[in-house]
C-alpha positions as CSV (number, residue, x, y, z in Angstrom):
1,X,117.2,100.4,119.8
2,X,114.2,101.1,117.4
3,X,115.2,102.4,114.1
4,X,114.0,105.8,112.7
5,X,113.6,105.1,109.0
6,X,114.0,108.7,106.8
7,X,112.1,108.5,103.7
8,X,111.7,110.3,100.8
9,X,108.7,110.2,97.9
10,X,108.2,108.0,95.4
11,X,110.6,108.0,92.3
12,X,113.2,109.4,94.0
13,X,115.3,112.5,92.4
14,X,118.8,113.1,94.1
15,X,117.2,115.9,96.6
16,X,114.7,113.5,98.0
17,X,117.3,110.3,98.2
18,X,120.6,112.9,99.5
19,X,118.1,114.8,102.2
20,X,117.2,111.3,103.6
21,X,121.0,110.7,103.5
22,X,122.3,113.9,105.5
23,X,119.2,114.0,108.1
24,X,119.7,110.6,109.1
25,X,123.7,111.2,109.6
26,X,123.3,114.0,111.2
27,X,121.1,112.9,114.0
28,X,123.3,110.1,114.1
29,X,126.2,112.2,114.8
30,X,124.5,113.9,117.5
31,X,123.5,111.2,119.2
32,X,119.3,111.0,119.0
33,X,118.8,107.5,117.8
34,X,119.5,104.9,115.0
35,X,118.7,107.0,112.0
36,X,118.4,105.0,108.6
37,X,118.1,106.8,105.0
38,X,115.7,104.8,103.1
39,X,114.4,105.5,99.7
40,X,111.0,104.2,97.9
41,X,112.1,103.5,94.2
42,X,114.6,103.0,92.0
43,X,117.5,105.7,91.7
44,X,117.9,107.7,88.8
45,X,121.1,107.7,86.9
46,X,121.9,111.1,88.0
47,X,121.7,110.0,91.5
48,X,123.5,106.9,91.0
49,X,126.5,109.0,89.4
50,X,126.4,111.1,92.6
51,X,126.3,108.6,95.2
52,X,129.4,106.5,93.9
53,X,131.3,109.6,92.6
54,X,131.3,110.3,96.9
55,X,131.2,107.2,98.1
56,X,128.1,106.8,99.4
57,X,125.8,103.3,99.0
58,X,122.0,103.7,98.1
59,X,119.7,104.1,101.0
60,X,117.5,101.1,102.3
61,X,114.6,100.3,99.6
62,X,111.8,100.1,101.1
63,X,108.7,98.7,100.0
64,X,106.3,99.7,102.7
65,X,106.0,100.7,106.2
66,X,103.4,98.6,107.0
67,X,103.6,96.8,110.4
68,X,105.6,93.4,110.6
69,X,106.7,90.6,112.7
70,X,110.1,92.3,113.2
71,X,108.0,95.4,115.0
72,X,107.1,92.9,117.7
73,X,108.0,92.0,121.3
74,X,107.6,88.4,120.6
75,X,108.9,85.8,122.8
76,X,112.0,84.5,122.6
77,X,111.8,81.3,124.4
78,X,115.0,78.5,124.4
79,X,115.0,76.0,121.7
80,X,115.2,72.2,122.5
81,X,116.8,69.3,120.7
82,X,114.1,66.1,119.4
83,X,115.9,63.7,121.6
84,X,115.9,65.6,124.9
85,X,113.2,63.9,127.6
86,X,109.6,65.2,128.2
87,X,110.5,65.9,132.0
88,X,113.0,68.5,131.0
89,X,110.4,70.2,128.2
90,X,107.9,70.4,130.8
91,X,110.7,72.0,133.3
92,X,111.8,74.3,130.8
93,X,108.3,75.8,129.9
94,X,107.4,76.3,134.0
95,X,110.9,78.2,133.7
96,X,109.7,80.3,131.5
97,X,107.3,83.4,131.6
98,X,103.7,82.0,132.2
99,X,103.0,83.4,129.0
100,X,104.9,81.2,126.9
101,X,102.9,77.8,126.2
102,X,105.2,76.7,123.9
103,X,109.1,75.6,122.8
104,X,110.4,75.3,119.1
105,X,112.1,71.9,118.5
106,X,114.5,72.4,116.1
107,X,117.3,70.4,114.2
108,X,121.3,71.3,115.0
109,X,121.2,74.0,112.5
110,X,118.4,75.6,114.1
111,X,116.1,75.2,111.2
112,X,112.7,74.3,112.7
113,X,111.1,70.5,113.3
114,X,108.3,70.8,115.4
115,X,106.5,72.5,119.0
116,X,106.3,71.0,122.3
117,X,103.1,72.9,124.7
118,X,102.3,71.9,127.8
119,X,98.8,70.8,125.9
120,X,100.7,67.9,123.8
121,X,102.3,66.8,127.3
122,X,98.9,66.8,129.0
123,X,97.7,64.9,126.2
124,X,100.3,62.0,126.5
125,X,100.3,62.0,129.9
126,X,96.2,61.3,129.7
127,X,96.8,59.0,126.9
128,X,99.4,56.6,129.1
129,X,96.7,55.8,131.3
130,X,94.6,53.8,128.7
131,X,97.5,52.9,127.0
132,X,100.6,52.2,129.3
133,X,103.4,51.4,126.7
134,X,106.4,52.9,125.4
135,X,108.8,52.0,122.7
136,X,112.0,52.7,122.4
137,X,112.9,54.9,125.0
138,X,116.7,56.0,124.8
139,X,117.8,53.9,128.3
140,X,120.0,57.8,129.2
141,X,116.8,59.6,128.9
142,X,115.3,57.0,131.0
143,X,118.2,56.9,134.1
144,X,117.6,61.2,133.9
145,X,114.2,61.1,134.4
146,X,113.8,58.6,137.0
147,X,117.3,59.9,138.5
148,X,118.3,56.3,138.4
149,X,121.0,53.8,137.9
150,X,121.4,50.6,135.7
151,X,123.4,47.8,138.5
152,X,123.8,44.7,136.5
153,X,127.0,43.6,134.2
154,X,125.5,43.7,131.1
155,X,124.3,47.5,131.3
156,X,126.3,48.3,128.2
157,X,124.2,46.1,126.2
158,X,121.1,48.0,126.8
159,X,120.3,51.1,124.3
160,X,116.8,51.6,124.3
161,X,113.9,50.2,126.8
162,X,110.5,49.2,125.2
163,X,107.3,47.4,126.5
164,X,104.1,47.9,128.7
165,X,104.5,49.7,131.9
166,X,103.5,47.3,134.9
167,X,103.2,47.9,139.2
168,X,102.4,44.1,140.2
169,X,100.3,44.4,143.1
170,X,101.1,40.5,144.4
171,X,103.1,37.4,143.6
172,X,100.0,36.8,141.4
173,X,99.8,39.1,139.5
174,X,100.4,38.7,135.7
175,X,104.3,39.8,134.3
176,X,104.2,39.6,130.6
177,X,108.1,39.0,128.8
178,X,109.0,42.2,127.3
179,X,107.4,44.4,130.1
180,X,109.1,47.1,132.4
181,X,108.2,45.9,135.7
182,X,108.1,48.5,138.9
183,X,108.6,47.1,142.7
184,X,109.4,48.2,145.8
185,X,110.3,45.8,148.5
186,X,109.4,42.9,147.2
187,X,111.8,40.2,146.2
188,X,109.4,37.6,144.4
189,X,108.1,40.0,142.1
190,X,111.5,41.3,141.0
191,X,112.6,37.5,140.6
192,X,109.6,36.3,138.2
193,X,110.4,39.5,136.2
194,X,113.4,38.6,135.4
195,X,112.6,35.3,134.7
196,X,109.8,36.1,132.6
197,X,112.1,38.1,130.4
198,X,110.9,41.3,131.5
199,X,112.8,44.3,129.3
200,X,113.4,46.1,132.1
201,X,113.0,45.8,136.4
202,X,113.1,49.1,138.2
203,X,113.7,48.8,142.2
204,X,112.2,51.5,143.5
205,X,113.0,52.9,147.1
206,X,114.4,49.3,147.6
207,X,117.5,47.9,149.5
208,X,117.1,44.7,147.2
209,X,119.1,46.8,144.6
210,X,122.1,45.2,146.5
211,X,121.4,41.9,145.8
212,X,121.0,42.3,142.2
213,X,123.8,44.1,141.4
214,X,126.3,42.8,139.0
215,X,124.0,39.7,137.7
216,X,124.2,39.1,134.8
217,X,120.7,39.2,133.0
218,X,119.1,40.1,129.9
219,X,116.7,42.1,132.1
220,X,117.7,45.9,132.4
221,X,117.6,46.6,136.5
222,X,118.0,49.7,137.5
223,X,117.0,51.6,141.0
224,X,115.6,54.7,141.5
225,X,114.6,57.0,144.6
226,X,111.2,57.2,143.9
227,X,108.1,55.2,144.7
228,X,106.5,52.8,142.2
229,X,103.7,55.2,140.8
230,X,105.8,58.2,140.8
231,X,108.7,56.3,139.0
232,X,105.8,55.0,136.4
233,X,104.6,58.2,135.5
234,X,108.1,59.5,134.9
235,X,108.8,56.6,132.6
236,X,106.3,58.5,130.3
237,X,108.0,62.2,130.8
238,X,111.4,59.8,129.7
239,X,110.1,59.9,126.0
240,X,111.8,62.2,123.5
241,X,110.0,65.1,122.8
242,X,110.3,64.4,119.1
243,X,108.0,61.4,119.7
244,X,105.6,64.0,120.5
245,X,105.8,67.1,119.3
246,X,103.4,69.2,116.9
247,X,104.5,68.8,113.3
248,X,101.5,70.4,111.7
249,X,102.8,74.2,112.0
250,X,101.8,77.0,111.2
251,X,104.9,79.8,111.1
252,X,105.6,83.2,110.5
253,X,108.6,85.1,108.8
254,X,110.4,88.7,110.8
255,X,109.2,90.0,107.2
256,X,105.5,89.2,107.4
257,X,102.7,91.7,107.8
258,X,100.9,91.8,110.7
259,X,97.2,92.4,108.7
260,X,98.5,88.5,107.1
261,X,99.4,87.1,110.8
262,X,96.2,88.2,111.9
263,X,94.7,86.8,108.8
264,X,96.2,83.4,109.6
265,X,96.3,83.4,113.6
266,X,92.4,83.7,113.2
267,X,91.5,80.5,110.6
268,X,94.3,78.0,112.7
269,X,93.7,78.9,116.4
270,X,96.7,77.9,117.8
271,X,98.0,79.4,120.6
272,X,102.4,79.8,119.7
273,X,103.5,79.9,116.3
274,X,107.5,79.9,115.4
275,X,109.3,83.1,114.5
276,X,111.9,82.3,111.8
277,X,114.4,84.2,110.4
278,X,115.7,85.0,106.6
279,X,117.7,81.5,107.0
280,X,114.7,79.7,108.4
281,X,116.1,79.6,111.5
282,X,113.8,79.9,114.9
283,X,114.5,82.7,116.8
284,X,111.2,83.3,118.8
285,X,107.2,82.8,119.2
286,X,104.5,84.8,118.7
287,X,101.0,84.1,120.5
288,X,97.5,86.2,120.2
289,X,98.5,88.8,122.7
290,X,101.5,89.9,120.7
291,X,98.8,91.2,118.0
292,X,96.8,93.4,120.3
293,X,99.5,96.6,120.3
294,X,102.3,96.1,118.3
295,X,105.2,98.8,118.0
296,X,105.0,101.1,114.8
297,X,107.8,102.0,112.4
298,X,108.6,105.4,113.6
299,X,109.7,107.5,110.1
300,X,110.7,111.3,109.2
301,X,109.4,112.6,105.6
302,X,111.6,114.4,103.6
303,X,110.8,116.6,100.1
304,X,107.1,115.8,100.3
305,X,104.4,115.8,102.8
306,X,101.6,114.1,100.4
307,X,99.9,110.5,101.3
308,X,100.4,109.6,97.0
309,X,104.0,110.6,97.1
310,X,104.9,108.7,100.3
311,X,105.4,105.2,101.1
312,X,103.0,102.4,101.1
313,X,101.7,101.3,104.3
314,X,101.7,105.0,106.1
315,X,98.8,104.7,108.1
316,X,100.5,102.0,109.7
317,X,103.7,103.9,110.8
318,X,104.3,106.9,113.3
319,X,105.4,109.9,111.3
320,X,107.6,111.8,113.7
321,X,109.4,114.4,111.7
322,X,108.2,116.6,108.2
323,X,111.1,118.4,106.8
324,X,109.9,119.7,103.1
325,X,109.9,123.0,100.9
326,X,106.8,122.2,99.4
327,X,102.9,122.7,99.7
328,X,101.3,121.4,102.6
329,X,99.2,118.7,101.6
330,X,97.1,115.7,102.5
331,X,99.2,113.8,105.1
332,X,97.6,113.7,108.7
333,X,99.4,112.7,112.1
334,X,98.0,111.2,115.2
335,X,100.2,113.2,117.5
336,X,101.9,116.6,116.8
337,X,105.4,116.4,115.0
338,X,108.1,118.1,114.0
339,X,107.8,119.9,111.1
340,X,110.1,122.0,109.1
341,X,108.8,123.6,105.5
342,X,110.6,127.1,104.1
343,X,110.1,128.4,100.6
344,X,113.5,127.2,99.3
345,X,114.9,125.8,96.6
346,X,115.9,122.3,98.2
347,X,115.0,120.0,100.9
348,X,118.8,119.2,101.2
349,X,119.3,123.4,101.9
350,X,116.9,123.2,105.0
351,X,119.0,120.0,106.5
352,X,122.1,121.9,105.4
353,X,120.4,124.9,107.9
354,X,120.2,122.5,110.6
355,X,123.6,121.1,110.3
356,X,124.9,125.2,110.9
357,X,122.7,125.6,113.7
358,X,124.2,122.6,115.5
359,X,127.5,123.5,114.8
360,X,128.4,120.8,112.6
361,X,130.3,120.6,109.4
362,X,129.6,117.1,107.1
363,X,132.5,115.7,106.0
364,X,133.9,116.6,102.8
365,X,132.1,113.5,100.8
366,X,129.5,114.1,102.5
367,X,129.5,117.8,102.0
368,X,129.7,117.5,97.9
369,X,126.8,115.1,97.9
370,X,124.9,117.6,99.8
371,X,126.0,120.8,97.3
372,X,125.3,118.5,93.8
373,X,121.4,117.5,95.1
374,X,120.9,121.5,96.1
375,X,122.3,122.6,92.9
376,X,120.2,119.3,90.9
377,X,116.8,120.5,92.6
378,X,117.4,124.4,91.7
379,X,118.7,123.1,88.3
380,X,121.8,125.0,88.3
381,X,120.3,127.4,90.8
382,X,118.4,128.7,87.3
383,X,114.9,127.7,89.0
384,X,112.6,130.3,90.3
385,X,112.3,128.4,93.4
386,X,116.1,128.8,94.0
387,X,117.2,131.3,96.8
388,X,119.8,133.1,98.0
389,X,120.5,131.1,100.8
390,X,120.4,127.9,97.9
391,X,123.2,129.4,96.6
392,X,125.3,130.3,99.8
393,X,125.2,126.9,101.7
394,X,125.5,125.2,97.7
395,X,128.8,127.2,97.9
396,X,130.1,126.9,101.1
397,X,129.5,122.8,101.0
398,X,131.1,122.9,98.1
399,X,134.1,124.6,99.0
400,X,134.0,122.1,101.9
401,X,133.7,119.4,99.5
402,X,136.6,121.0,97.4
403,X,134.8,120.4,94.1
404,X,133.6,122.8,91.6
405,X,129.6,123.7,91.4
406,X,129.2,124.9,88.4
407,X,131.5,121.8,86.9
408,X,129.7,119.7,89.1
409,X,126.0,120.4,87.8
410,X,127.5,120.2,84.0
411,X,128.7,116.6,85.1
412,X,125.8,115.4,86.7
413,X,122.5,116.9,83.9
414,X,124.9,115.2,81.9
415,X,124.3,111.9,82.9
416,X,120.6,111.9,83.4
417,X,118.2,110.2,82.3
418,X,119.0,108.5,79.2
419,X,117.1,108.8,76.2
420,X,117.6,104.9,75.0
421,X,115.5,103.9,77.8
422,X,112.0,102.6,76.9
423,X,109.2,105.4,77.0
424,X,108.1,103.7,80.0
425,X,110.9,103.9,82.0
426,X,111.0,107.8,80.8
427,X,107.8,108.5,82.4
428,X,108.2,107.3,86.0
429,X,111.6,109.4,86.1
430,X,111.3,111.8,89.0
431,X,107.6,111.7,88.5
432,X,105.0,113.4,91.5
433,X,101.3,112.6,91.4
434,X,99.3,115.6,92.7
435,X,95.6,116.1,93.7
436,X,94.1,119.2,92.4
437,X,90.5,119.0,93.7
438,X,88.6,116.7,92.1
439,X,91.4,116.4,89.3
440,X,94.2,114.6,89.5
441,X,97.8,114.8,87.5
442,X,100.9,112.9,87.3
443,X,104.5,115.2,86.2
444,X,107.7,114.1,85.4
445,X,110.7,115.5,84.8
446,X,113.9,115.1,82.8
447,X,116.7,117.7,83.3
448,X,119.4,117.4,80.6
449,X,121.8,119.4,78.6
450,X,120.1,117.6,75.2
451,X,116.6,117.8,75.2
452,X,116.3,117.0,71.4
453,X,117.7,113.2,71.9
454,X,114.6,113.2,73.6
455,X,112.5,115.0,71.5
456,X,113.1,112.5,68.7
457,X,110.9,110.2,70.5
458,X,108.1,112.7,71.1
459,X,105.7,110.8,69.4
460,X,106.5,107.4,71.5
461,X,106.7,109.4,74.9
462,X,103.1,110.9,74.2
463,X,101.9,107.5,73.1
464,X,103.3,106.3,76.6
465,X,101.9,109.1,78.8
466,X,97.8,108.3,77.0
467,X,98.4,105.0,78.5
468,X,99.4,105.4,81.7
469,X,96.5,108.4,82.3
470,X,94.3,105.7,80.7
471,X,95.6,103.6,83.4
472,X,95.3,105.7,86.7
473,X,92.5,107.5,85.7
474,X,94.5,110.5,86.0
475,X,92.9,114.3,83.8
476,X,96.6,114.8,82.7
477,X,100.2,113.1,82.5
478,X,103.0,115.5,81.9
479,X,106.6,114.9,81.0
480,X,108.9,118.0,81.6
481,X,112.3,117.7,79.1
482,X,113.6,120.5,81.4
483,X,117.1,122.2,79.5
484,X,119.7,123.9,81.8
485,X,121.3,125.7,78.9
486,X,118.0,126.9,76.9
487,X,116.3,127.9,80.3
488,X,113.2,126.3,79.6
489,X,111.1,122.9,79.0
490,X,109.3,120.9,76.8
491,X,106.1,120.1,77.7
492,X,104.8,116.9,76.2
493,X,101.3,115.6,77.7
494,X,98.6,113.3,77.5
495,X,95.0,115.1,78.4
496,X,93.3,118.7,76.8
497,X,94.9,120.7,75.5
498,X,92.5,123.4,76.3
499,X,93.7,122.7,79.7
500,X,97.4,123.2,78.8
501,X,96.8,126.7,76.7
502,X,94.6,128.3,80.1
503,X,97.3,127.2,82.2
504,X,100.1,128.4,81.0
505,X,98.8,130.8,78.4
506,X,100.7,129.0,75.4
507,X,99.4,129.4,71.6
508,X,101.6,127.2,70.7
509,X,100.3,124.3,71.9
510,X,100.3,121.6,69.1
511,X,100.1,117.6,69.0
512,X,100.4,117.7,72.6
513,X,103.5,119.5,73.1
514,X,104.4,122.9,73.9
515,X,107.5,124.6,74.8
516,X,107.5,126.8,77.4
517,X,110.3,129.1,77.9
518,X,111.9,130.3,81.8
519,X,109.7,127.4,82.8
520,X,111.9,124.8,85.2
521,X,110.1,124.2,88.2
522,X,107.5,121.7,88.8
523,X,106.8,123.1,92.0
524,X,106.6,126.6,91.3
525,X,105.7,127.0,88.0
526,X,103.5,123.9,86.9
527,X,101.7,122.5,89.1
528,X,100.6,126.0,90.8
529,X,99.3,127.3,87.1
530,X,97.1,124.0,87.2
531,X,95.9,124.3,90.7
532,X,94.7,128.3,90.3
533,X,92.9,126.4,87.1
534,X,92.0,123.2,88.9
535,X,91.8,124.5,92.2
């Protein structure tokens, strides 16, 4: 079963990373598919405290979406041991779909060694005719191919068969010691081999068999059903496929990208390339044709809909689900979705609606998680994107969850981001990049009970956020120090100030800080000021 992957935006806060959480168990629950939370940064301490405080384990990190070997119907051919015989390669790939020109030779551990195509065979098999020796064939993989049977005492003695492959044609004909001599009816011949020395005398379709049996020779003799030629050329398909095998691989991992398979399939040409796992264990092939329409990731975004807020790799991936409660932005899909955006205070709310109108309750851990990320994304249901439906599901999960919300919100703001972290680290908290027109921002946002911890670094945050606008080219970086209990934020920012003061109307604006009273929402109250300048 394909997995669904439920993503939320870059830098996650606990509404993106808990919405991810309660969609994906609650299509679960109802049966639609294998749902999996993932998230595309590192959690916040406030989120952290939530998720173990109910018992939850971070969502999936996810790097990108971009399509990989694991997204593929590649083969999945059986494996084969060095020592097996040619003859039962060569069976085991006409066994197999006509697509698969190749088998993975691989140690007892699985771990790879080498490939065996049909090509390689060919290319022995042509190579036997110019060159009619073998060395060291194992004498059991010679009595399988040849379906044969060693008849004189001394078969114990005899390991493995080496020497140029003969068919005397007459009594006159040449039998070199050390040679594996091939008759049919004919006694003389068989007689000189042995007492040439021959390493090996194969009756073929013979009755003589019965008048060698039990002698006692230094010569392997051994019968076998078929005819001389026939019998010759299997002597060939007796060799281990080790002997043989490609060595020179090229492989791929289930992690690999399918933009660096292409990459590689085109400069090396082969035609089946091993599939190994995180243990470097074979599990399949890939050829050429796998590459023409592989299978997307199929993923639901929640709490943003905007390409520089989502996951790398998107164009790659089939987006089959929007749920947000901000703007509409920039993302684009090939076919229609489902989408779900309401002017409320919290993604988590609208999944919390969904959950009601399927008649299902989350269970009580579940439930609190759910309550503490509405009540972290309406800070303390004080923002003026909050509602009064915010407030009514905060409060009936809650009372589900049997915990307290207003004791809950004091508990989590209070363990927020920490001001001993490095100004760096600050920055990327909870922090949205936005595209205002031909201007482009980055905000972040701290919600705490203590702003001035924070404050005392002003200097050092400011210094941070010049850099990083330096870096992305961005007309303005904003931190938010957002305080529950004096209603407001400071504003600290890299960028004009001329820009600040029209925005937001402040005269106050002084070594690139401001304060701005009632101001707590970045979605409501910031970046909409700078997109009626901007926009």
């Amino acid at each position: 079963m394909d997995s669904v992957y439920v993503i939320g935006h870059k830098n996650p806060d606990t509404d993106s990373v808990v919405s991810a959480i309660a969609y994906a168990a609650l299509n679960n629950a109802l049966g639609e598919n294998h749902y999996v939370a993932a998230r595309i940064g590192h959690l916040n301490n406030e989120t952290a405290f939530l998720l173990e405080r109910f018992g939850f384990k971070p969502p999936l990190y996810l790097r990108s979406v971009r399509t990989q070997v694991c997204d593929i119907d590649f083969d999945t051919p059986p494996t084969l041991g060095e020592g097996v015989p040619v003859s039962h390669a060569w069976n085991m790939l006409h066994t197999q779909d006509n697509r698969v020109s190749g088998l993975p030779i691989t140690n007892e551990d699985g771990t790879i060694l080498g490939m065996i195509t049909m090509g390689k065979i060919a290319e022995r098999d042509m190579e036997s005719l110019s060159m009619p020796v073998v060395e060291q064939i194992p004498v059991y993989n010679l009595l399988s191919a040849l379906e044969g049977l060693i008849i004189n005492n001394d078969q114990d003695f005899f390991d493995t068969i080496s020497g140029e492959v003969t068919i005397p044609l007459s009594e006159s004909s040449p039998i070199g010691s050390g040679s594996i001599v091939l008759c049919g009816n004919q006694k003389e011949i068989a007689d000189r081999a042995i007492e040439s020395g021959a390493a090996c005398l194969i009756l073929c379709q013979t009755a003589l068999s019965e008048q060698y049996r039990n002698v006692s020779s230094r010569t392997c003799i051994m019968t076998t059903p078929f005819e001389p030629y026939r019998a010759a050329r299997m002597i060939f398909q007796a060799v281990p496929v080790g002997r043989i095998m490609k060595k020179d691989l090229v492989m791929f991992h289930l992690n690999d990208y399918l933009d660096d398979v292409r990459d590689t399939v085109v400069k090396s040409r082969y035609r089946s390339y091993p599939v190994l796992d995180e243990e470097e264990k074979v599990i399949g092939t890939l050829s050429r044709y796998h590459l023409i329409s592989p299978r997307k990731k199929k993923i639901v975004l929640v709490d943003h809909n905007e390409i520089g807020q989502s996951v790398s790799g998107l164009e790659q991936a089939e987006i089959i689900g929007i749920i947000d409660h901000h703007r509409l932005a920039d993302i684009q899909t090939g076919n229609p979705v489902f989408v779900r955006n309401e002017p409320i205070g919290s993604t988590t709310s609208i999944v919390a609606s969904m959950y009601q109108e399927r008649g299902l309750m989350p269970s009580p851990n579940l439930a609190g998680l759910m309550a503490a990320a509405i009540i972290s994304d309406t800070v303390m249901f004080k923002s003026p994107t909050c509602t009064q439906r915010d407030r009514v599901l905060a409060d009936r999960l809650a009372r589900q969850a049997g915990v307290d919300p207003e004791e809950l919100g004091k508990a989590m703001f209070s363990c927020g981001a920490s001001p001993d972290k490095p100004a760096a680290d600050l920055i990327k908290n909870d922090q949205k990049e936005f595209h205002l027109g031909s201007h482009s921002l980055a905000v972040s946002q701290i919600t705490t009970v203590d702003s001035d911890r924070f404050m005392a670094r002003r200097d050092e945050i400011i210094a941070e956020l010049e850099k990083v606008r330096s870096e992305k080219k961005y007309d303005l970086a904003i931190v938010m120090i957002t305080n529950v209990l004096k209603e407001g934020t400071e504003l600290l920012f890299a960028g004009d100030p001329e820009v600040i003061h029209n925005a937001f109307g402040a005269d106050s604006v002084h070594d690139h800080h401001v304060f701005l009273p009632h101001v707590l929402s970045r979605k409501k109250q910031i970046v909409p000021a700078l997109s009626q300048l901007w926009g």
